[in-house]
C-alpha positions in Angstrom: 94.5 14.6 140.7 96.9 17.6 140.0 100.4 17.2 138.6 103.2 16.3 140.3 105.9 19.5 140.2 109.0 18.5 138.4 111.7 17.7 140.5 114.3 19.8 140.8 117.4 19.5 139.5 120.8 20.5 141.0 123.2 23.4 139.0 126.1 21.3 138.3 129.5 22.4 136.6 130.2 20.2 133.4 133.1 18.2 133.2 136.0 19.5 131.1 135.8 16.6 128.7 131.5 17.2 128.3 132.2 21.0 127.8 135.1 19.9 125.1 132.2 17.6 123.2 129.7 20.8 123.2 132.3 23.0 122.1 133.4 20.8 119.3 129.4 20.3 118.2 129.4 24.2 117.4 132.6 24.6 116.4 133.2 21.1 114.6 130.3 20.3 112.1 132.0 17.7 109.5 135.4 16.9 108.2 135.2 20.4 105.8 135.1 22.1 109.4 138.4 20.8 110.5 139.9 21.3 107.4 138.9 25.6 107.1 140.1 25.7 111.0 143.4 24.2 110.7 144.2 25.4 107.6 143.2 28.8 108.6 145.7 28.4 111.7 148.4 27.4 108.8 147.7 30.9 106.7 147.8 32.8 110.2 151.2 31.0 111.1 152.8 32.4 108.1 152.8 29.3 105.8 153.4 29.4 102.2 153.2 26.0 101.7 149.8 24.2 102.6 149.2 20.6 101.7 145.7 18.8 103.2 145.2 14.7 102.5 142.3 13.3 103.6 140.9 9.6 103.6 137.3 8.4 103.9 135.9 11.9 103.1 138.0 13.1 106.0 136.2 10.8 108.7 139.3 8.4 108.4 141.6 10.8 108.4 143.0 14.4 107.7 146.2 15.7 107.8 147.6 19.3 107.8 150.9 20.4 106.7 152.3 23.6 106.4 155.4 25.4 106.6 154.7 28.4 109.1 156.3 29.2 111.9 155.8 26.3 114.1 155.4 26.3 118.2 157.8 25.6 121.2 156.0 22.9 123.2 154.6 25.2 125.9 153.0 26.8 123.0 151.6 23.5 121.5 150.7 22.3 125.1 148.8 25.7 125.4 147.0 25.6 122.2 145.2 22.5 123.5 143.5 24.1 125.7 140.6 25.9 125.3 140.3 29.7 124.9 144.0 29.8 124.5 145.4 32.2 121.5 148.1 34.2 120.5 145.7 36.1 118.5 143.8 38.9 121.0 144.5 40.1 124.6 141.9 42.7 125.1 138.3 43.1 124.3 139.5 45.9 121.4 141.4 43.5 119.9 138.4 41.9 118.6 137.5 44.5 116.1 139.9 45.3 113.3 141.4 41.9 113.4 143.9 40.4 110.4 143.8 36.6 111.3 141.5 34.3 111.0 141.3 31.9 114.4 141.2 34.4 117.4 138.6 32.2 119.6 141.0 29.6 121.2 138.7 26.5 120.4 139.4 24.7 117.3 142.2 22.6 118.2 140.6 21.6 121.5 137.3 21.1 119.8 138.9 19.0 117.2 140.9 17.3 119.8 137.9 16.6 121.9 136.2 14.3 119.3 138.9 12.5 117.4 142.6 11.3 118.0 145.1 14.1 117.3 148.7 14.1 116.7 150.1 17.8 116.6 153.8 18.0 115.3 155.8 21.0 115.2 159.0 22.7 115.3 159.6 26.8 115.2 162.7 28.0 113.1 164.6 28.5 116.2 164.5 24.8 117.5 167.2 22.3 116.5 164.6 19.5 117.0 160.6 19.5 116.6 157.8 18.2 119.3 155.0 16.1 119.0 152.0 16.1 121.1 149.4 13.0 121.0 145.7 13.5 122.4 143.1 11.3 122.3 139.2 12.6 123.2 140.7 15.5 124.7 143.1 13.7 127.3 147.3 13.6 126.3 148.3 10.6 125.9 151.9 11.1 124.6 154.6 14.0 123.9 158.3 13.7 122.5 160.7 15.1 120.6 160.2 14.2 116.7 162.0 15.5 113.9 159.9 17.4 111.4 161.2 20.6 109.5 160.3 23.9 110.3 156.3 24.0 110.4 153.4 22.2 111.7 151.8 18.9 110.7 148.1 18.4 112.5 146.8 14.7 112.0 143.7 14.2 113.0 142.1 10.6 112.5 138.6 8.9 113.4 136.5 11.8 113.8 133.6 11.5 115.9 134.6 7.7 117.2 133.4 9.1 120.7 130.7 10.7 120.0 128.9 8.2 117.3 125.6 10.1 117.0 128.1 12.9 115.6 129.2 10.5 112.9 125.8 9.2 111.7 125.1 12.7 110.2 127.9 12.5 108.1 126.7 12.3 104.6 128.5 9.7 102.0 131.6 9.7 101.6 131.7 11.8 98.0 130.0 14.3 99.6 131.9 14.9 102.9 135.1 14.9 100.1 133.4 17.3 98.0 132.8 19.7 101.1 136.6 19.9 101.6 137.5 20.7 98.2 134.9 23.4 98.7 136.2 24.8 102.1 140.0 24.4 100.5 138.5 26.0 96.9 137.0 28.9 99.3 140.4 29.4 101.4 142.5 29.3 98.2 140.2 32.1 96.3 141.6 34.9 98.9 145.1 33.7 99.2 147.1 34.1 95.9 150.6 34.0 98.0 150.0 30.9 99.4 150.3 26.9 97.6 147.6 25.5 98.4 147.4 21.1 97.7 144.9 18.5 98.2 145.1 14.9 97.8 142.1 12.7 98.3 143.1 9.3 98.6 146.6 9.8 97.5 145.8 11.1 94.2 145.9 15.2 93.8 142.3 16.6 93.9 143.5 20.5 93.8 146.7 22.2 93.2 146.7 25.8 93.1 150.5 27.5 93.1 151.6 30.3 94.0 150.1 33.5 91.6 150.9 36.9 91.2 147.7 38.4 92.3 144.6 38.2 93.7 143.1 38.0 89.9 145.0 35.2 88.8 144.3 33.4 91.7 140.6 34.1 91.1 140.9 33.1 87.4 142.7 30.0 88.1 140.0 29.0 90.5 136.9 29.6 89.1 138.3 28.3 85.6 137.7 25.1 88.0 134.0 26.2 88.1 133.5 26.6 84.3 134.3 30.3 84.4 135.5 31.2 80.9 135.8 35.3 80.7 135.5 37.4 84.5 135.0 40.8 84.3 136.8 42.7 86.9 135.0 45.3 88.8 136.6 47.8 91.3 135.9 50.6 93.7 135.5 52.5 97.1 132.4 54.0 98.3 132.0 55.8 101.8 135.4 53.8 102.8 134.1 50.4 101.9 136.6 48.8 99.3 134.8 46.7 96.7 136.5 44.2 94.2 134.3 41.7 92.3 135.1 39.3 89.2 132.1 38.6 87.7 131.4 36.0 85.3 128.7 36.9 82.3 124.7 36.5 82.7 124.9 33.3 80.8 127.0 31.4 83.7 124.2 31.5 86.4 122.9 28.9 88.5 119.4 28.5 90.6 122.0 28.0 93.9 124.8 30.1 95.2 127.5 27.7 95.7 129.3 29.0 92.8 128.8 32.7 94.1 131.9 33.8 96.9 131.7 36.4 99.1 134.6 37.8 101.6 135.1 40.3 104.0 138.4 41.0 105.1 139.6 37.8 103.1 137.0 35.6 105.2 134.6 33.9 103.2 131.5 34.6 104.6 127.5 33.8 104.1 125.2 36.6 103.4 122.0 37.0 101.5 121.4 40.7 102.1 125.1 41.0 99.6 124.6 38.0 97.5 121.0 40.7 97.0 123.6 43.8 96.3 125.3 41.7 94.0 122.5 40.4 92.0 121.3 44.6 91.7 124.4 45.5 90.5 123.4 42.9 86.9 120.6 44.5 86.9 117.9 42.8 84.5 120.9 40.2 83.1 119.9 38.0 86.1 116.7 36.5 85.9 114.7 36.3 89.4 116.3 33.3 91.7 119.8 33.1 89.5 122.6 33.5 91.2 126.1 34.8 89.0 129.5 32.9 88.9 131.3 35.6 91.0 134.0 36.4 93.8 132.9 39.7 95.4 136.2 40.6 98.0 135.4 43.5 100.5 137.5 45.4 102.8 135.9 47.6 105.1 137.6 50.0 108.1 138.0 47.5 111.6 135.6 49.7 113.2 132.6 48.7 111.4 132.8 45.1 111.1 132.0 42.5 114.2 133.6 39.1 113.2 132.9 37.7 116.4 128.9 36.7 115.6 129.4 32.8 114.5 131.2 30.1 116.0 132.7 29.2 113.0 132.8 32.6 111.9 130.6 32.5 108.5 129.0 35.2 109.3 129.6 39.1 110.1 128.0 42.2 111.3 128.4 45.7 109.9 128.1 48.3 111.7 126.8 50.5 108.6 124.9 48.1 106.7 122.9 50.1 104.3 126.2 51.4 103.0 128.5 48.4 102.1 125.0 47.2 100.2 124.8 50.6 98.2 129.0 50.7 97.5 128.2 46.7 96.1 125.7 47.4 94.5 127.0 50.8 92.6 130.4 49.3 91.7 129.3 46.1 90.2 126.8 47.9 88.7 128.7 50.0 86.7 131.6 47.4 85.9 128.5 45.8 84.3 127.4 48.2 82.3 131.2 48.3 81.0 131.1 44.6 80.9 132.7 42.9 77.3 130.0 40.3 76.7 127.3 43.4 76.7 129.0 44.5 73.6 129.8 41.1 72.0 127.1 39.1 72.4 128.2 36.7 74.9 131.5 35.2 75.7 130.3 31.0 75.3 130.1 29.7 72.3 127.4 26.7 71.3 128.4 23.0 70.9 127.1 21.1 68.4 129.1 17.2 68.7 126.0 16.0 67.7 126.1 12.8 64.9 124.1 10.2 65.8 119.6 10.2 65.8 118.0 10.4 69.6 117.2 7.7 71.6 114.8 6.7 74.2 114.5 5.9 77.5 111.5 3.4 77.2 109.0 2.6 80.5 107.7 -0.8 81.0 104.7 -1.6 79.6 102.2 -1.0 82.7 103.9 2.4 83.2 104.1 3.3 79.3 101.4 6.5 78.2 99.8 6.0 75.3 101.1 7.1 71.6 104.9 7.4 70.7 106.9 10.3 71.4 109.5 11.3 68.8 112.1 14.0 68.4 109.9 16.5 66.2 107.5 17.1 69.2 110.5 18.3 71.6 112.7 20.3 69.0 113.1 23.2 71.2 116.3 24.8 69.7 117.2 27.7 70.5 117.9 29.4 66.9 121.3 29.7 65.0 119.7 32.6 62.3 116.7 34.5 61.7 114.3 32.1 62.2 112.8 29.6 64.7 113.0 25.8 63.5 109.5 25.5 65.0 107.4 23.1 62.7 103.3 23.5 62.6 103.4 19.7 63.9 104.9 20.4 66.9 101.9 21.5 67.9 100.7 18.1 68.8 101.4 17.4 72.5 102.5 13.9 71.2 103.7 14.0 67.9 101.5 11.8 66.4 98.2 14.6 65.6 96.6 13.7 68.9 96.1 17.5 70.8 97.6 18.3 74.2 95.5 17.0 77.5 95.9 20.6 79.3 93.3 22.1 81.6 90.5 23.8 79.3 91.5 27.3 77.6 90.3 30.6 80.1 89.8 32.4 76.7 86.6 32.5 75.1 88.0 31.1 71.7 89.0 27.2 71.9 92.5 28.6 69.9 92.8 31.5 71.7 96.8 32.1 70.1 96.5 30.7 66.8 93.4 33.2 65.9 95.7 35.7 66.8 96.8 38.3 64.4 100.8 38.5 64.3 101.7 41.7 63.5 105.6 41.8 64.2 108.4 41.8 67.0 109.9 44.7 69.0 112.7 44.9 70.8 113.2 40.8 69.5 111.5 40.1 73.6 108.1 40.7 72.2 105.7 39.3 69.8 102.8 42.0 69.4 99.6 40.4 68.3 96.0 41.4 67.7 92.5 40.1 68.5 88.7 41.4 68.2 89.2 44.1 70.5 92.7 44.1 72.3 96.2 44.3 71.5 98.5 41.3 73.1 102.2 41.7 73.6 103.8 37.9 74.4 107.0 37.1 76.0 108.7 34.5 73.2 110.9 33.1 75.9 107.9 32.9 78.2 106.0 30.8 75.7 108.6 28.8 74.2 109.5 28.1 77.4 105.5 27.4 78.7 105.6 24.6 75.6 108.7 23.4 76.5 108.4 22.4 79.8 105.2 20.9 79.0 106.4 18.7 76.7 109.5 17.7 78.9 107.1 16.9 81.8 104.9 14.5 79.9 108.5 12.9 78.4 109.5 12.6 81.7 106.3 11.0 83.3 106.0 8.4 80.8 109.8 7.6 80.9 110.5 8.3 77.6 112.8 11.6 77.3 114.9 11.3 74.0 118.3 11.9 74.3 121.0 13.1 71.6 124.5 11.1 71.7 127.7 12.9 71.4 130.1 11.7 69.1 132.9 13.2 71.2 132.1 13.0 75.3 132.5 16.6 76.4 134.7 17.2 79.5 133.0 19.6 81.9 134.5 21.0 85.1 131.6 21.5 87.7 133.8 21.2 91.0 134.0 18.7 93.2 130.5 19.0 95.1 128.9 19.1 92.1 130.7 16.2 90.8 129.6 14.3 93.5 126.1 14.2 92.2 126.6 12.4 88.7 125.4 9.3 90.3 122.2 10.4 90.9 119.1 8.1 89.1 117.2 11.6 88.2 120.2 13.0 86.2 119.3 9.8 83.9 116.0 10.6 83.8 116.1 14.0 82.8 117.9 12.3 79.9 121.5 13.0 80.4 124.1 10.7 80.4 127.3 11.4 82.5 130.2 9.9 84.2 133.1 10.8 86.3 136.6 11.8 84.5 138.8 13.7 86.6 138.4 15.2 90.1 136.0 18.0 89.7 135.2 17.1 86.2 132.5 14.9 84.5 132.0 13.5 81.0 129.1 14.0 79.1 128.1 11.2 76.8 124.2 12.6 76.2 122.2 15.1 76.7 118.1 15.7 76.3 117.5 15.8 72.9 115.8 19.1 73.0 119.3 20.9 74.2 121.1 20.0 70.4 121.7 23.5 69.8 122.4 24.4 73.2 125.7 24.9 75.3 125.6 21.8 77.7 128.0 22.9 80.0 126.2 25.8 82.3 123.0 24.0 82.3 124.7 20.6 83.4 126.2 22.5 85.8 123.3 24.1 87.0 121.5 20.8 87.3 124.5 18.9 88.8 124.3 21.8 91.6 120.8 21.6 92.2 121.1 17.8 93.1 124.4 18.7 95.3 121.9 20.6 97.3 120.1 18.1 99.1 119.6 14.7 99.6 119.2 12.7 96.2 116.1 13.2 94.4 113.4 10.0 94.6 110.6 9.6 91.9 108.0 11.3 94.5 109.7 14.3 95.1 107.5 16.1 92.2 108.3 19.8 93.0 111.7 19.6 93.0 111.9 17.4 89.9 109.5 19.9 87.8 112.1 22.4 89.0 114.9 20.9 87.1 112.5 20.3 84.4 111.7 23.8 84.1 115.4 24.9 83.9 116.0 22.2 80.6 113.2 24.3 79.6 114.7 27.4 80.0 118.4 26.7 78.9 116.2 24.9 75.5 114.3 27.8 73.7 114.5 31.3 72.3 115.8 34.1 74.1 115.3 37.6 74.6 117.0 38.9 71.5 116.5 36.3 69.4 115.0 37.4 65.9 112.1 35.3 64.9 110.5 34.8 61.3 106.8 35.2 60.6 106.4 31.0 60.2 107.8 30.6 63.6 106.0 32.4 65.6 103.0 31.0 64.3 103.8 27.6 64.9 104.7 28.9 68.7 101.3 30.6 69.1 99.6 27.4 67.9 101.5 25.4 70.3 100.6 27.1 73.2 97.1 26.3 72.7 97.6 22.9 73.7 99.5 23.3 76.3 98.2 23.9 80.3 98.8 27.0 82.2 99.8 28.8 79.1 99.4 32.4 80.8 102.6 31.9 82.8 106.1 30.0 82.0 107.0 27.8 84.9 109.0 30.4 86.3 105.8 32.2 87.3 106.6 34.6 85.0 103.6 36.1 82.4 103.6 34.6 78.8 101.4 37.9 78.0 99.8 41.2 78.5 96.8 42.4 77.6 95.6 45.9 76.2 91.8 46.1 75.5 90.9 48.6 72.9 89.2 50.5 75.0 92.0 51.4 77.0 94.0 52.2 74.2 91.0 54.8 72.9 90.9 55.7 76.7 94.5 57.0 76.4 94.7 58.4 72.8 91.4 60.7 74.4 88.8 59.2 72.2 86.6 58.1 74.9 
């Protein structure tokens, strides 16, 4: 029996209030969304003045007040409705535009799905009006008295459209993501006071600065950003201005990296690409560089009208803003200070007290005891590498590592090696039989290190050093959302909430003593901020976070190592599995086989 033809069905206009719902869904994504739109309307009505309260992460309610110029009540009537704006007239008004909402659909969007009070008063009104909607329908207007401005309340988002609301993450979160969107708005205003209170307590007050660099400095000092490095330029007509913080504040995600055309902050991987060019080799593969890049570029060859909540752009010369990023950062960082001094962070050392351990139960406990000598992964104050012969034990107690069986023909492939020195202080050059070897110390150490953190970690015993003095860190507020998270105890650290945007630190993995916590904790606190919170069998993403304790724990590129040190590393990564690649991906080593070498010296 052949199918029956679908029925057909009858084109239909939607009603105005089902048109409002699927205008809000692009427009309106979360409480962050209504906070960037109306704030945005604020900074295009001239205010000065900008303060934002939210309750309930913003699903409660959120309130806008600023002291622009304020509508008549035709005006506030009009701006209801959707596709009306005082912003464009004409098709060529859309390029070359200097405001932000030019669309005519965020207060009708945000209308549409919430109950909205809209009070306002222009300077030339003796008395201000106030406009009630509820789902998109008036239900009450009036004379109020409110000084010169506009106050936007908007309260129970989403109650009409509940399977809105269930996508809503936790409340922390959904808080978080406004102090993001306000952080973001704030960066490229310096005129403009911007204020947040979260539950009646202030979350983020930036004043009024004097420049676009202050502003930026003041910000970002927020994000941990201790020394920015200001680059500048113009190339083919495209205006760059970047402050970039030093290869050693980089995380694995972008959040911390802002990017803004025409003082919009926008999303795009092709510059957050440029950007990482311009460092050059300072940015390891996948890193991403505490940074506010600001472009300007002439109306002509920029589309802003290619996102509904405009996040992204075109250009019309693409190819060319990527080459005018990517040669002024460039050479701002080859001028950069930390290039000539070392490094602008300093170490903490707060350490007093021995490690401790996070102990399993006894069906889930490995075999052997694992003590602080087998993860003493410092990276080093001096000459030499506090790597001990021991540590070459995968356990600490003598017993060899469990790794996959050695692809070399000798059982101790490393430790037979002969040493011969270090060049560049990168590379360890070594010989065998009939090959030279160069190794990658920050590769290997890095190899032993994670393997060592992975077996702490599966047997639930990962040491941890105690601070004498909790260190206050400032990782912003999304990041700050994530201290509650069961993995960051696992992965041995031990943190709690101080201040808005700022955490405590208590511990930290006992193989980070000599390291700076800070940009790693806030590299791991990111990470989890990411996605959804990480459960015991979500492997990949928890060796991830392993790997970068690793890396933040050991030796560096131009780190000097003594002769005893690099033969304990060599030993050690005998023992450990996958030793021809760090957990990066990167190679530990290359090989050169004698007969190559005679090959090129013309001897064959």
């Amino acid at each position: 029996m052949e199918d029956a033809a679908p029925a057909r069905t009858k084109v239909r206009v939607l009603p105005p209030e089902l048109a409002d719902q699927i205008a809000a869904g692009e427009v309106v994504e979360r409480p962050a969304s209504v906070v960037k739109e109306l704030v945005e309307n604020a900074i295009d009505a001239g205010a000065r003045r900008i303060e934002v309260e939210i309750e309930g992460g913003g699903r409660r309610l959120i309130r806008v007040v600023d002291d622009g110029g304020g509508m008549p009540p035709d005006d506030a009537r009009l701006a209801l409705r959707r596709h009306a704006t005082s912003k464009i007239a004409a098709a060529d008004d859309l390029w070359g535009l200097t405001t932000f909402g030019f669309r005519g659909e965020a207060l009708p969007s945000i209308a549409a799905v919430s109950r909205l009070t809209l009070t306002t008063r222009p300077p030339e009104a003796e008395v201000g009006f106030k406009l009630t909607v509820e789902a998109g329908v008036e239900t009450d207007a009036r004379d109020a008295g409110i000084p010169t401005g506009t106050q936007v309340e908007v309260r129970d988002l989403f109650f009409n459209t509940p399977a809105r609301s269930k996508f809503l993450k936790a409340e922390a979160t959904e808080t978080a993501n406004v102090s993001e969107a306000m952080l973001r708005l704030a960066l490229a205003h310096p005129a403009v006071h911007f204020r947040l209170r979260v539950g009646g307590r202030v979350a983020l007050d930036l004043p009024v600065h004097r420049d676009l660099g202050e502003r930026v400095r003041a910000a970002l000092a927020r994000r941990g950003a201790s020394v920015l490095h200001e680059a500048i330029g113009e190339e083919g007509g495209h205006r760059v201005r970047a402050f970039l913080a030093g290869p050693d504040e980089v995380s694995t995600t972008a959040r911390s990296t802002f990017l803004f055309v025409g003082g919009r902050f926008i999303r795009d991987r092709a510059l957050l690409h440029a950007l990482a060019l311009g460092y050059g080799p300072l940015l390891e593969k996948g890193r991403y560089p505490l940074a506010a890049l600001f472009l300007e570029l002439p109306g002509a060859d920029l589309d802003l009208n290619v996102h509904p909540q405009k996040l992204e752009v075109r250009f019309a010369r693409p190819q060319e803003v990527y080459a005018a990023v990517r040669h002024v950062v460039g050479a701002a960082i080859a001028r950069a200070p930390w290039l000539r001094s070392g490094g602008a962070t300093q170490t903490i050392r707060a350490f007093t007290q021995p490690p401790t351990y996070r102990s399993a139960p006894e069906s889930g406990r490995a075999s052997g005891k694992l003590d602080a000598g087998s993860l003493a992964f410092s990276r080093p104050a001096q000459s030499a590498l506090p790597l001990r012969a021991r540590d070459a034990d995968d356990h600490g107690d003598g017993r060899p590592g469990t790794g996959e069986p050695s692809p070399w023909d000798a059982p101790r492939f490393f430790a037979a090696l002969n040493y011969i020195g270090q060049i560049h202080r990168t590379y360890l050059v070594c010989e065998a039989a009939d090959e030279l070897i160069l190794i990658d110390q920050h590769a290997a150490h890095e190899r032993v290190a994670y393997a060592r953190l992975r077996a702490a970690h599966a047997s639930r015993q990962m040491p941890r050093q105690r601070l004498l003095f909790p260190i206050p860190i400032e990782v912003g507020e999304t990041a700050a959302a994530a201290v509650t998270s069961e993995m960051l105890d696992a992965l041995g650290f031990e943190v709690a909430p101080h201040a808005p945007g700022v955490v405590l630190l208590r511990a930290m993995p006992e193989p980070l003593k000599d390291a700076d916590p800070k940009p790693l904790l806030r590299e791991v606190l990111a990470e989890l901020a990411e996605g959804t919170p990480l459960g015991s069998g979500d492997l990949d993403r928890v060796d991830h976070l392993l790997a970068t304790i690793a890396c933040h724990s050991v030796v560096r590129a131009g780190d000097v190592l003594g002769r005893p040190a690099v033969l304990a590393l060599l030993a050690q990564l005998d023992d450990v599995d996958l030793r021809s690649h760090c957990p990066h991906g990167r190679p530990v080593m290359l090989r050169m086989p004698l007969g190559e070498i005679e090959k090129r010296f013309g001897r064959v």
